[in-house]
N, C-alpha and C positions, 0 to 999 in steps of 0.2 A: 465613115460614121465615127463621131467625138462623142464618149460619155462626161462627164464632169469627173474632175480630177478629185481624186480622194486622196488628202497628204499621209495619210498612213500605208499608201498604197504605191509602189514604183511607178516611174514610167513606165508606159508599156504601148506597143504597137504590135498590131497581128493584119497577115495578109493570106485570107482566104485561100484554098485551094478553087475555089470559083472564082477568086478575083477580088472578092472586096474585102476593104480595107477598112481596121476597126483600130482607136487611139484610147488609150486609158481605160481597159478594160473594167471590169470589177470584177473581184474577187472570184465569185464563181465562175464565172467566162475566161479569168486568168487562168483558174486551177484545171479548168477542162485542156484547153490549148498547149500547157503544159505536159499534160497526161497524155494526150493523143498525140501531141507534136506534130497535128494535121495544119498545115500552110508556113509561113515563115513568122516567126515571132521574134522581138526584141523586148526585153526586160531592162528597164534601167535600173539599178538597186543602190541609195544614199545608206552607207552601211553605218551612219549618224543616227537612224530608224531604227529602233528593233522591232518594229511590226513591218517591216519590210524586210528586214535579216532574216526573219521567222520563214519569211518563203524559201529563201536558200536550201535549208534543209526538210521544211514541211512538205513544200508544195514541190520544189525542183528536184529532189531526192538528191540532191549533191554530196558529195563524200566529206564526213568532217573535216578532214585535214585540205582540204582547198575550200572548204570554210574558213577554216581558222588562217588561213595565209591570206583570205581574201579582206577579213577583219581585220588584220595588222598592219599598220598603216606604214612601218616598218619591215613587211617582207621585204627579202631580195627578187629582185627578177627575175624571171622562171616560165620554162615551158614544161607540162606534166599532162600526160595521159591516164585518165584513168576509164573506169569503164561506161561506156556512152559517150563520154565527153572529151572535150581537151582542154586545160586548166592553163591559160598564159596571165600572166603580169608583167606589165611596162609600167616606165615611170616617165612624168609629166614633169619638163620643169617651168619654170620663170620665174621672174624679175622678183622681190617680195614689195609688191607697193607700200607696204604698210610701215617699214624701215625706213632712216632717212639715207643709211648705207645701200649707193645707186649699186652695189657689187652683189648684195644678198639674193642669194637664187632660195626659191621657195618647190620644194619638190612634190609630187604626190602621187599614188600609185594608184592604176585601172589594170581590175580583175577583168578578165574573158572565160566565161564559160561557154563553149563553142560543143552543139548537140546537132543530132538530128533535127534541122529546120529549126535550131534555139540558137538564140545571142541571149545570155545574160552578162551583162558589163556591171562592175561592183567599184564603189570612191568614198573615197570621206571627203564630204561636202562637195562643190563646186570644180568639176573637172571642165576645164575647156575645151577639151577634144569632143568628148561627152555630149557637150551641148552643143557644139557646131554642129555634127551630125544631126539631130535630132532635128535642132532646127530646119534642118537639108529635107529630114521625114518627111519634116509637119508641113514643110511648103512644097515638097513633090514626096505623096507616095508613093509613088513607083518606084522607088529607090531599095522600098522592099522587095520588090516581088527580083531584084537582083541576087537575093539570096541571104543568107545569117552570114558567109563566109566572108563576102562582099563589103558586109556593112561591118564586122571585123576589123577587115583591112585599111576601110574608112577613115574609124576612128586610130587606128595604130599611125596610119598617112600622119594624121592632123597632127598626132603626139608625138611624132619623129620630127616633122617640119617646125614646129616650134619653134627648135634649135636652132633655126638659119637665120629668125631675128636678133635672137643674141647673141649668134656670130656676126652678126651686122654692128650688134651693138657694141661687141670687143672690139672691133676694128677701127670703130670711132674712140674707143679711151687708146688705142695702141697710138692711133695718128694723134691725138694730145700727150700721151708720156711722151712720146719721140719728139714733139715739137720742144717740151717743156726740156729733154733734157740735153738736146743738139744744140738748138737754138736759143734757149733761155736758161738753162742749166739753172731751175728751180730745185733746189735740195730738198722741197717736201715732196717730191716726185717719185720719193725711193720709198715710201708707203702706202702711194699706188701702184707703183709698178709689184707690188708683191701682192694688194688687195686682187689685181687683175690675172697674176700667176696664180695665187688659190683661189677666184672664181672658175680660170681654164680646168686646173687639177679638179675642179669640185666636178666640172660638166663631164669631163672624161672619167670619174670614176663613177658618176651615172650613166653614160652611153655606154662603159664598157661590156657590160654584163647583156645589154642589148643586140649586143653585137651576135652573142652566142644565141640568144632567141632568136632572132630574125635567119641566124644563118642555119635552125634546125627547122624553122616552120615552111622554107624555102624549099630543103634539100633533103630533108627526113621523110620518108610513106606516111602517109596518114590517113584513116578513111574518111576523118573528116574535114581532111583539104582534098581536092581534085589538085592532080597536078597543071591542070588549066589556071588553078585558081594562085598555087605557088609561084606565077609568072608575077603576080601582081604582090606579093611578099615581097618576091627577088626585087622587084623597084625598091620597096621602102628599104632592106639590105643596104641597095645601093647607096640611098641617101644616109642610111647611119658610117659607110663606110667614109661618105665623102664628108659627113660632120667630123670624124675622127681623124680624119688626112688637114681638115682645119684647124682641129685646134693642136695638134702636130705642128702645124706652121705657126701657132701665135706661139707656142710654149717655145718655140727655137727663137723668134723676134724677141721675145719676153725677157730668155735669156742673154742675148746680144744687146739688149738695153740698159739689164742690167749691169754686164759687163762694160759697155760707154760709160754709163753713167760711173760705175768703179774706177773707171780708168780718168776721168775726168775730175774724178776728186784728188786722185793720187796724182796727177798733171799739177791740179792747181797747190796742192800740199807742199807739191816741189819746188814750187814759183816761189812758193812762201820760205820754203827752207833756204832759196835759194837768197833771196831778197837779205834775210836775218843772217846767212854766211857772209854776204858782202860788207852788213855793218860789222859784225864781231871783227875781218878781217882788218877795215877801217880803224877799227878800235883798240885792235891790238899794240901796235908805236904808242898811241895815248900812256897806255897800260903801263908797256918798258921804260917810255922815257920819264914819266910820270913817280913810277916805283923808284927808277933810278937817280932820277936827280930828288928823292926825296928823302934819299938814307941822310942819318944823324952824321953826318961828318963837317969839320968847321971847312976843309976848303974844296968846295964842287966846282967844276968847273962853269965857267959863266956868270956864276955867283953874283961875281960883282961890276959885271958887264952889264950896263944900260937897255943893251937888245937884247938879253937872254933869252927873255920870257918869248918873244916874237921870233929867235933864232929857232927854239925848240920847236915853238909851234908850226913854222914850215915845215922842219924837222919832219915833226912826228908827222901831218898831214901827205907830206912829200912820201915818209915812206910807204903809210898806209894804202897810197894809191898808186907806188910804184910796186906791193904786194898784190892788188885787187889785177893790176895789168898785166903781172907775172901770172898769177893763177889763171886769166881769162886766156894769154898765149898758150898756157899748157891744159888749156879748156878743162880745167878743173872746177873752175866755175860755169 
């Protein structure tokens, strides 16, 4: 059964201890089911509402201080027990469409208030984990009667896997830095290759802290996990471990690129130094015989020899390139 959706009022789904199944409660039907916490219930809460924040503490009796973490769009990551409940927050990332910088990650955080047969999930604005699920509800619910912990783990699955599209999509800019800077050796290369090392740093100093929730929601007693149910934590673990072992290997490529790419400037710098020693070397007989046959004396030699000009000029060319031949045998060039 669907009542009409009232915008000042959360999503919400409840599943009967007789079995059926109720979407968008209203307010008095919500506040009951809360209070008895008879069958399974989920509460979606846009904390962009304050007539839906208002239930947090009105209606759910929730503790302020995981109010207040739950409203800050800026908490850290955290798992907290307190009394009835268990208090986690994960963070959401992706892409930021709205920028024309393809590297902008846009972050956000989802509250879990995990009770006796309650889920309430808390976001500012538009979560996509959030909504996946939900939508999963609305087209089977049965999905409740799995349980508040179940549908927890759900939404954590969705907001952990996230990350494997963006590591799909690092590994498409990594196969173009490397092509640009092996193969094309484009010098604007070297302020993507560092846009792509502080998008990796950005996603690992949001996984990181993830890392330590999943591995307490796993491996810590709780009564409101069944250790049945921490078998399916220890998955999502698994996946933030092997997110974290990825971008461990882009951040090591990332650095070996940019070490190519350093070494490929300092290569061609040398081509160039090298090139400019060959003429100054060249140039040098110019210089001597030029200085010398040019001091203020009445009688220099050749002076007055018809071939002078041409004698000197072999001259100085002769020497100049039996210097460039001397230095090349003693591989100094």
């Amino acid at each position: 059964m669907t009542s009409p959706r009232d915008p000042n009022l959360p999503w919400s789904a409840h599943r009967g201890t007789d079995g059926t199944m109720r979407m968008h409660l209203p307010l008095a039907d919500l506040a009951r089911v809360l209070s008895t916490r008879e069958g399974s219930t989920w509460v979606d809460v846009d904390v962009a509402n304050r007539h839906q924040v208002a239930l947090l503490e009105h209606v759910c009796g929730f503790h302020p201080l995981s109010i207040e973490d739950a409203l800050n769009p800026n908490s850290r990551v955290k798992t907290e027990e307190y009394a009835g409940y268990v208090f986690t927050i994960v963070r959401g990332v992706r892409f930021h469409e709205a920028t024309e910088d393809p590297y902008d990650l846009e972050t956000f955080n989802i509250g879990f208030f995990l009770g006796e047969n309650l889920l309430v999930t808390t976001h500012l604005g538009e979560a996509t984990p959030v909504r996946e699920v939900t939508e999963r509800v609305e087209r089977s619910p049965d999905l409740l009667s799995r349980g508040c912990e179940r549908l927890m783990h759900a939404v954590m699955d969705v907001s952990v896997d996230a990350y494997f599209p963006i590591l799909d999509q690092i590994d498409v800019f990594m196969d173009g830095l490397e092509q640009r800077v092996f193969e094309q050796f484009d010098e604007s290369a070297l302020h993507e290759i560092f846009a792509v090392k502080r998008l990796v740093l950005s996603l690992r100093r949001h996984l990181a802290p993830q890392r330590e929730v999943f591995n307490v929601l796993t491996n810590r007693p709780s009564v409101h996990l069944s250790p049945e149910m921490q078998a399916y934590f220890r998955d999502v673990y698994d996946h933030v471990l092997r997110i974290n072992d990825g971008l461990d290997t882009y951040r090591e490529l990332l650095g070996s690129t940019l070490d190519s790419y350093l070494t490929q400037v300092s290569n061609r710098l040398g081509n160039v130094t090298k090139g400019l020693s060959i003429v100054a070397t060249l140039s040098i007989p110019f210089v001597v015989v030029s200085g010398m046959w040019g001091m203020n004396f009445t009688r220099v030699p050749l002076a007055e020899n018809p071939m002078g000009f041409w004698l000197m000029l072999v001259l100085q060319v002769g020497a100049g390139v039996g210097l460039v031949l001397l230095l090349r045998w003693r591989k100094l060039l």
